[in-house]
C-alpha positions in Angstrom: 0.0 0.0 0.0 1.3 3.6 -0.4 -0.3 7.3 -0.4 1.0 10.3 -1.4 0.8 13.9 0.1 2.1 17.2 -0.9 5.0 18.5 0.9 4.1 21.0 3.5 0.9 19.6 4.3 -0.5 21.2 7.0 -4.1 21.1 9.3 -6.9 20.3 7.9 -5.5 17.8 5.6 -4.9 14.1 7.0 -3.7 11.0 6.7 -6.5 8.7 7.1 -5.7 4.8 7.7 -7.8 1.8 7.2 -6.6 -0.7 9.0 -8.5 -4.4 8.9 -7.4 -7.6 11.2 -5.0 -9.3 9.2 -4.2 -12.9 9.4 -4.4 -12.9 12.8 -8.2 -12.2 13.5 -7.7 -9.4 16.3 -10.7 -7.8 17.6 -10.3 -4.1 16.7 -12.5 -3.1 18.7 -10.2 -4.0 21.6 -8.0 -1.1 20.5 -7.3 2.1 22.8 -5.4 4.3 20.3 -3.1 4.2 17.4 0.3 5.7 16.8 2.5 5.9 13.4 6.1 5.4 13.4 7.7 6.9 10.6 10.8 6.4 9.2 13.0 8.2 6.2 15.4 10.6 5.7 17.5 9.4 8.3 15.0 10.2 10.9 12.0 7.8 13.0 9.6 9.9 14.2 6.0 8.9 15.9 2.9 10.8 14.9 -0.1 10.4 16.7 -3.7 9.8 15.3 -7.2 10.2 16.7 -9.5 6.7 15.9 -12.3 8.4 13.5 -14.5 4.6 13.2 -14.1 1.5 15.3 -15.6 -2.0 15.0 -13.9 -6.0 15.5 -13.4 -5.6 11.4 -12.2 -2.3 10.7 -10.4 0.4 12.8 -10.1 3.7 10.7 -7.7 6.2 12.2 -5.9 10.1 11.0 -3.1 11.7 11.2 -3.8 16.0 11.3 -0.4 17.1 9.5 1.8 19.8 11.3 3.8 22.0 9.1 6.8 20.2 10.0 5.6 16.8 9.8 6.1 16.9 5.2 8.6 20.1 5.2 9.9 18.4 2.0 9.8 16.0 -0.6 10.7 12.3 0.6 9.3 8.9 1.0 8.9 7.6 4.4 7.9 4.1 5.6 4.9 4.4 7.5 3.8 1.6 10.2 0.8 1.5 12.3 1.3 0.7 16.2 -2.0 -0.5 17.8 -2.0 -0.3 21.5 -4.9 -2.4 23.2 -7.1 -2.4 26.0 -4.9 -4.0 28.0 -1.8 -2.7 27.2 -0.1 -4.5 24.7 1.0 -3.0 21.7 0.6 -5.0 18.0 2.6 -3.8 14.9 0.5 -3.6 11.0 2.4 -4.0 8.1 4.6 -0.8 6.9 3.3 1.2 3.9 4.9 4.0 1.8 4.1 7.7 1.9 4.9 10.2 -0.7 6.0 13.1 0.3 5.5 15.3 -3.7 6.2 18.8 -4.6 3.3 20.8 -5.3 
């Protein structure tokens, strides 16, 4: 999967994630909150997201872009870190995000 955002992105725009149970069946609705590490130019960074839809099948959660979250045109690898009810935390597969000049 990949997505692609203009460089400077800033509030309102998103990054919205659909994220589904995998192979593994989890109950999404057993998740607390989602967080994105995000790595690329030589940096890993964590963004946070707010969870915008919840059910056991399909947890859909966004990113609000800072200013200084896409200053300039690179790809990152994006993965989603789901933290449960009880504390334990489950990794999704990594994606790609365009970061494009205007």
């Amino acid at each position: 999967m990949s997505a692609n955002v203009i460089a400077g992105a800033k509030s309102p725009e998103a990054l919205r994630v659909t994220i589904g149970p995998g192979s593994s069946g989890l109950d999404l609705s057993t998740v607390s909150s989602v967080s994105l590490t995000v790595e690329g130019d030589g940096k890993t960074r964590e963004w946070t997201t707010a969870i915008e839809s919840q059910s056991a099948s399909e947890l859909i959660v966004a990113h609000t872009f800072e200013k200084r979250d896409v200053p300039d045109p690179v790809t990152l690898k994006v993965r989603p870190i789901l933290t449960l009810n009880d504390s334990t935390e489950r990794r999704c597969a990594r994606f790609t995000l365009y970061v494009n000049e205007d």
